[in-house]
N, CA, C and O of each residue as an XYZ file, in Angstrom:
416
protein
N      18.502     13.675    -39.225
C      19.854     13.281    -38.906
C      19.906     11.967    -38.163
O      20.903     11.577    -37.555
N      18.515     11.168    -38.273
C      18.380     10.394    -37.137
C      19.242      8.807    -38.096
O      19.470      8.802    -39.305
N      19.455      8.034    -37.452
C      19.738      6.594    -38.311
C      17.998      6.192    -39.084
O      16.795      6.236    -38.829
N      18.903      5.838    -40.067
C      17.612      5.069    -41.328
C      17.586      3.355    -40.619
O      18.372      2.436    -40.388
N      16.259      3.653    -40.494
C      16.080      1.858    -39.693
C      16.074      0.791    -40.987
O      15.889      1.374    -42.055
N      16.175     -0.088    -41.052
C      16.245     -1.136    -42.651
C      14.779     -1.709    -42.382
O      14.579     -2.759    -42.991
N      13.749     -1.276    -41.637
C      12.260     -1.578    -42.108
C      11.468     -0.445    -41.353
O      11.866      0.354    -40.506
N      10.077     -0.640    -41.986
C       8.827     -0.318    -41.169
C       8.844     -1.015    -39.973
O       9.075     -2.216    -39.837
N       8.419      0.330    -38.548
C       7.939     -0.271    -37.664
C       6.577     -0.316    -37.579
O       6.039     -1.180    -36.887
N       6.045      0.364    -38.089
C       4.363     -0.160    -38.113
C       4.200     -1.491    -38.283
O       4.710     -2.297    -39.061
N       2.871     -1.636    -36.850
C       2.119     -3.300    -37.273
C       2.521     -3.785    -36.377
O       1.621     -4.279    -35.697
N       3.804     -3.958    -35.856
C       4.745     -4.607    -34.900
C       3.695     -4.443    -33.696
O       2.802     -3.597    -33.661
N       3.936     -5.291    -32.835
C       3.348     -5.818    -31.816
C       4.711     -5.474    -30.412
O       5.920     -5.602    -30.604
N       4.224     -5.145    -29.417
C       5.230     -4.541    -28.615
C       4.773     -4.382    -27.154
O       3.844     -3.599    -26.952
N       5.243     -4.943    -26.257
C       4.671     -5.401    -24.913
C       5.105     -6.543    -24.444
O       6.212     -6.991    -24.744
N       4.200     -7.189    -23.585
C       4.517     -8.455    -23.413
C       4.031     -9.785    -24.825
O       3.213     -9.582    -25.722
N       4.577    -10.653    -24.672
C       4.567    -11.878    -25.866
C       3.833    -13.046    -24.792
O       3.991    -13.467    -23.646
N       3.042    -13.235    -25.830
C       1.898    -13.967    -26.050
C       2.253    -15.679    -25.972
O       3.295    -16.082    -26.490
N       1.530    -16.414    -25.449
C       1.817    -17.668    -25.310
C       1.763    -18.752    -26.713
O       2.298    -19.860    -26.714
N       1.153    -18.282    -27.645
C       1.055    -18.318    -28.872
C       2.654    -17.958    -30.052
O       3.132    -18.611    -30.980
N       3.047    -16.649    -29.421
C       3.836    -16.439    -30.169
C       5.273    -17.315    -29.902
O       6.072    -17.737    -30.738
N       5.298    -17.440    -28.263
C       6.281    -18.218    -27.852
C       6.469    -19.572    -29.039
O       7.324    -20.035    -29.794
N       5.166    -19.799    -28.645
C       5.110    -21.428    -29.566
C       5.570    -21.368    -31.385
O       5.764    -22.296    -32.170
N       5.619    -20.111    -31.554
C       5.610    -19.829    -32.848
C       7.152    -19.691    -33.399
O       7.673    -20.091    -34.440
N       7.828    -18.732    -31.923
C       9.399    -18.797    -31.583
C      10.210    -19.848    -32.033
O      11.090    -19.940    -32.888
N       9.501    -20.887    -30.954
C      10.420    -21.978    -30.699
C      10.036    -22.785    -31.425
O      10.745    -23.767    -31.205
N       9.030    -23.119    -32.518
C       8.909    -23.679    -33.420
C       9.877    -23.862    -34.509
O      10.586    -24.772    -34.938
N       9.523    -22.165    -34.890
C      10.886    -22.029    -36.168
C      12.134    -21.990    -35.706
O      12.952    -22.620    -36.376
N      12.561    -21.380    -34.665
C      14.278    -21.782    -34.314
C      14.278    -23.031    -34.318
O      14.991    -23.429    -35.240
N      13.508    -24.442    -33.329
C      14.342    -25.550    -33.277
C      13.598    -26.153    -34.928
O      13.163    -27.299    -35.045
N      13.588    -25.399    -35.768
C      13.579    -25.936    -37.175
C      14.403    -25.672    -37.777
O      15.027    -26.605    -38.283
N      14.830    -24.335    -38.035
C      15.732    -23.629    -38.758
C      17.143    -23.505    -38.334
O      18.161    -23.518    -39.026
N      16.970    -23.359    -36.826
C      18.196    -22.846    -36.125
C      18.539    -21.452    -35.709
O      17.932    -20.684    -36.456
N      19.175    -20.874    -34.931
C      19.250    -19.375    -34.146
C      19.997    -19.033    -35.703
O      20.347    -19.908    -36.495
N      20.146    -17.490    -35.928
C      20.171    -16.960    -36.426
C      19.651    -16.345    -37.821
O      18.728    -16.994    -38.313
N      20.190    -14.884    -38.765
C      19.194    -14.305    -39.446
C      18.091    -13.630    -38.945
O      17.021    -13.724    -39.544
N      18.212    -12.795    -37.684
C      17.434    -12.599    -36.976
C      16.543    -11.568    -37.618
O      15.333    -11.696    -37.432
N      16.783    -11.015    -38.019
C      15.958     -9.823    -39.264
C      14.567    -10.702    -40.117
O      13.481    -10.304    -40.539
N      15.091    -11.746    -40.106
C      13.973    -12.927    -40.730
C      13.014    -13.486    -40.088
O      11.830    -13.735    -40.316
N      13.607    -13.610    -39.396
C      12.652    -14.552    -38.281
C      11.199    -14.187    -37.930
O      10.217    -14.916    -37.791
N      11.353    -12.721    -37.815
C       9.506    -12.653    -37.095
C       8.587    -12.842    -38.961
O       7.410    -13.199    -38.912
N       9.170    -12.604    -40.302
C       8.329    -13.003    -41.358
C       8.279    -14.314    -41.516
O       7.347    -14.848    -42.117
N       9.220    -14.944    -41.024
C       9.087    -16.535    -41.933
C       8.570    -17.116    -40.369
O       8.430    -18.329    -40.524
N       8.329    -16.858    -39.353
C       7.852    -17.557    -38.458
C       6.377    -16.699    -38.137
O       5.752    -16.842    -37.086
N       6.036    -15.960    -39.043
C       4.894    -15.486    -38.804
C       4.538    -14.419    -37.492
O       3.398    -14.149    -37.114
N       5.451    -14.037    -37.069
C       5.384    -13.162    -35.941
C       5.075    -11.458    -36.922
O       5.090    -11.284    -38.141
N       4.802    -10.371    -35.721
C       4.698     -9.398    -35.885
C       5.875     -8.548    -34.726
O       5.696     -7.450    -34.200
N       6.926     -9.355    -34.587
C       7.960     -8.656    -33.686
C       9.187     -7.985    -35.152
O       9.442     -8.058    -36.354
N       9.542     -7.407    -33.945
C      10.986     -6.889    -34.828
C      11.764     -8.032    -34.739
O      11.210     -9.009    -34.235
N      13.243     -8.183    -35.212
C      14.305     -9.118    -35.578
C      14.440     -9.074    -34.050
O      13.914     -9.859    -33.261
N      15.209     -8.060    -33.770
C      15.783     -8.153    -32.216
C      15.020     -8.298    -31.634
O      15.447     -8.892    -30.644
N      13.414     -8.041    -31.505
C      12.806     -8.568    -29.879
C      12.667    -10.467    -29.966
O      12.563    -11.222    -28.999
N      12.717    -10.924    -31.736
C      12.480    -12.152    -31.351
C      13.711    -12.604    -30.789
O      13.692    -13.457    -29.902
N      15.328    -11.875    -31.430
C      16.475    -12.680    -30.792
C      16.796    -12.749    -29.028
O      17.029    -13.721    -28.309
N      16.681    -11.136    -28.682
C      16.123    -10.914    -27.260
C      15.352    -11.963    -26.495
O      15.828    -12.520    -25.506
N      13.884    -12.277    -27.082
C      12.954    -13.490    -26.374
C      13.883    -14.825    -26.338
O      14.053    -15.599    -25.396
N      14.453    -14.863    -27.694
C      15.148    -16.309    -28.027
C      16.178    -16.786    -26.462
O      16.115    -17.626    -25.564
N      17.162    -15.536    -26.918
C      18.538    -15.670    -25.824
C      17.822    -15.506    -24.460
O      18.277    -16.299    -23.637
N      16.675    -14.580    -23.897
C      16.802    -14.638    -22.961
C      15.876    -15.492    -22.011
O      16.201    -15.654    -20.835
N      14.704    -16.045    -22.537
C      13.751    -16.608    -22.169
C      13.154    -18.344    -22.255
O      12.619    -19.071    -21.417
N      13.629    -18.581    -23.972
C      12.976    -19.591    -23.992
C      14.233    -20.407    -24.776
O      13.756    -21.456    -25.208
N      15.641    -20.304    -25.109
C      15.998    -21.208    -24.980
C      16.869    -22.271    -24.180
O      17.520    -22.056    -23.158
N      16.770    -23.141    -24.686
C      17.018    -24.570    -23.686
C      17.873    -24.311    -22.976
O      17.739    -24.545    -21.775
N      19.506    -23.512    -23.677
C      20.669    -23.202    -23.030
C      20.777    -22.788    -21.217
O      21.615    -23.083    -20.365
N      19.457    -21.954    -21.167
C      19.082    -21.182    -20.035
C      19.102    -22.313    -18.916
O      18.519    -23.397    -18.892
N      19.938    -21.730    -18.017
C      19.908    -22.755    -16.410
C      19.159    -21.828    -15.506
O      19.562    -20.718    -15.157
N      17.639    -22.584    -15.041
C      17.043    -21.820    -14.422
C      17.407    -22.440    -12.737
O      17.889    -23.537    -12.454
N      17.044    -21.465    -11.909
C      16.639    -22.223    -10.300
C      17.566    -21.842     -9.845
O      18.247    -20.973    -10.389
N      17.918    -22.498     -8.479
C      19.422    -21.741     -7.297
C      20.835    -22.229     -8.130
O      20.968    -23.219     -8.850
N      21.678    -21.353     -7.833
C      22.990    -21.904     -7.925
C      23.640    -23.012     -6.750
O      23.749    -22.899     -5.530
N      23.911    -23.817     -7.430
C      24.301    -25.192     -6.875
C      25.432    -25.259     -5.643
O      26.098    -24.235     -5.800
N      25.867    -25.864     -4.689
C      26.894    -25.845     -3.780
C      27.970    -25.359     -4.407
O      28.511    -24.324     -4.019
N      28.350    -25.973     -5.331
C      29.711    -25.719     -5.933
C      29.936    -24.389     -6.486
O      30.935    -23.696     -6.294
N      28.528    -23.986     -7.455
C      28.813    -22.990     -8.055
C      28.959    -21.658     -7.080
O      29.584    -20.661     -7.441
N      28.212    -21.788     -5.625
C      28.118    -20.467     -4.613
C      29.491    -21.228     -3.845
O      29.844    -20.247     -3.191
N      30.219    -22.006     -3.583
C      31.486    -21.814     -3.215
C      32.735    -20.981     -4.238
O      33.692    -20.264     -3.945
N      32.067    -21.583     -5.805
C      33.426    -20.994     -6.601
C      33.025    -18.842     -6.605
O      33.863    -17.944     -6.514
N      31.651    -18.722     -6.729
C      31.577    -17.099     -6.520
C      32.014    -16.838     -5.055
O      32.621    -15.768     -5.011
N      31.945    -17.285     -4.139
C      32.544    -16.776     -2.987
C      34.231    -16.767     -3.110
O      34.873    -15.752     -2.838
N      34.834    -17.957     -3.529
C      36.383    -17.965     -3.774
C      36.477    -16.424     -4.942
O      36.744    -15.293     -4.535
N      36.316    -16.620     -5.733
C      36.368    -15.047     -6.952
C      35.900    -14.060     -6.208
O      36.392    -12.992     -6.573
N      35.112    -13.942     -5.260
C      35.009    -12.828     -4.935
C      36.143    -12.396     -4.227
O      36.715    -11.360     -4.568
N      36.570    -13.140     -3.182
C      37.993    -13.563     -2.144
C      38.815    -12.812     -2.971
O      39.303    -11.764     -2.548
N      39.061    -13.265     -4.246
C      40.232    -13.293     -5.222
C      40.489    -11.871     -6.149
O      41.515    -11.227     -6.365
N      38.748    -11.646     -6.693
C      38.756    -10.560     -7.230
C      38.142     -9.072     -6.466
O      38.146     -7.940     -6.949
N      37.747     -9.419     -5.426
C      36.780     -8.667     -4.810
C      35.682     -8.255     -5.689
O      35.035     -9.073     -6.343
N      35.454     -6.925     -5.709
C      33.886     -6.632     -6.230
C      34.359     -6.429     -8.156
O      33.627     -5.797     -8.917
N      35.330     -6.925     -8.497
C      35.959     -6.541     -9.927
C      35.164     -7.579    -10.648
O      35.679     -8.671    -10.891
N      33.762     -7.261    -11.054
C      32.286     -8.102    -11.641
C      32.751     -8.666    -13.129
O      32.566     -9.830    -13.487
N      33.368     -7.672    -13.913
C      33.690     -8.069    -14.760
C      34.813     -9.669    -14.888
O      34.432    -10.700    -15.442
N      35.875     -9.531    -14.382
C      36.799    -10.537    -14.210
C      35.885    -11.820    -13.812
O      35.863    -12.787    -14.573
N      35.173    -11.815    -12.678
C      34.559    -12.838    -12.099
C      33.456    -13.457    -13.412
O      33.269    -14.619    -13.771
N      32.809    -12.075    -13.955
C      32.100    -12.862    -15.266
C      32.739    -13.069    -16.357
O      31.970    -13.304    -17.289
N      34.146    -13.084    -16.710
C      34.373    -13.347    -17.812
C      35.115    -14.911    -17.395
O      35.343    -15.752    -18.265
N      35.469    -15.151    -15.787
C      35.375    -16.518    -16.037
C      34.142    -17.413    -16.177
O      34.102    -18.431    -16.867
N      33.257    -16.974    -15.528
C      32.081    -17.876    -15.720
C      32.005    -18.396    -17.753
O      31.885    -19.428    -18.414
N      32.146    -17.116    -17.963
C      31.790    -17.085    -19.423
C      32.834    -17.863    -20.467
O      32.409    -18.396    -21.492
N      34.230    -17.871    -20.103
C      35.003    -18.884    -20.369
C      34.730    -20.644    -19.698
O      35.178    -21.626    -20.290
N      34.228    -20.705    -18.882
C      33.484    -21.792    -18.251
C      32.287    -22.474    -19.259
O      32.181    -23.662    -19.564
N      31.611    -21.585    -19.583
C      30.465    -21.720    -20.115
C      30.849    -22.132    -21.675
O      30.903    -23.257    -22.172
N      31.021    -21.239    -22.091
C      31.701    -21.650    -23.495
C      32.683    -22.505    -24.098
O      32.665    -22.911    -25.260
N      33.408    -22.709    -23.354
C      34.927    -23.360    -23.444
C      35.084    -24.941    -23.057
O      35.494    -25.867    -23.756
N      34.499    -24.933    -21.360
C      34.650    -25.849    -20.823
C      33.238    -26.793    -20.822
O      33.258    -27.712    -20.004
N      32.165    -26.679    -21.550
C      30.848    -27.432    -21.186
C      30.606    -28.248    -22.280
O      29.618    -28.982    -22.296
């Protein structure tokens, strides 16, 4: 009764990712481009599933990612939203996320 998966998981590789594979990642995305994620670990030669490479993609290695402290401005505007929204996490992240998308 369980869901039918659309491949074999045998073979797949599962743990931490390899400094190798990274390179293998970010090879074929900044060739091809993000998406088709079901594709990606055959035509880039990986042994991941679709989603752990999109997972690695979004959360680790691409460029988009702002790493390090949040900046003066940005820990004054979460202190004002907090003021504003109090602890209501959602509201406060869906402006960031209109920020992010909209305004950059």
């Amino acid at each position: 009764m369980g869901r039918n998966s659309c491949g074999s998981k045998e073979g797949l590789n599962k743990g931490a990712w390899t400094a190798n594979e990274d390179r293998l990642l970010i090879t074929y995305v900044n060739t091809h481009g993000e998406g088709k994620w079901t594709t990606v670990p055959y035509k880039a030669g990986l042994k991941r599933s679709g989603k752990s490479c999109r997972l690695r993609w979004l959360n680790y290695l691409s460029p988009k990612i702002k790493r390090g402290n949040f900046s003066e401005e940005e820990n004054d505007l979460i202190i004002r939203l907090h003021k504003l929204l109090g602890n209501r996490l959602a509201l406060s992240s869906l402006y960031f996320l209109v920020k992010y998308l909209f305004l950059s």
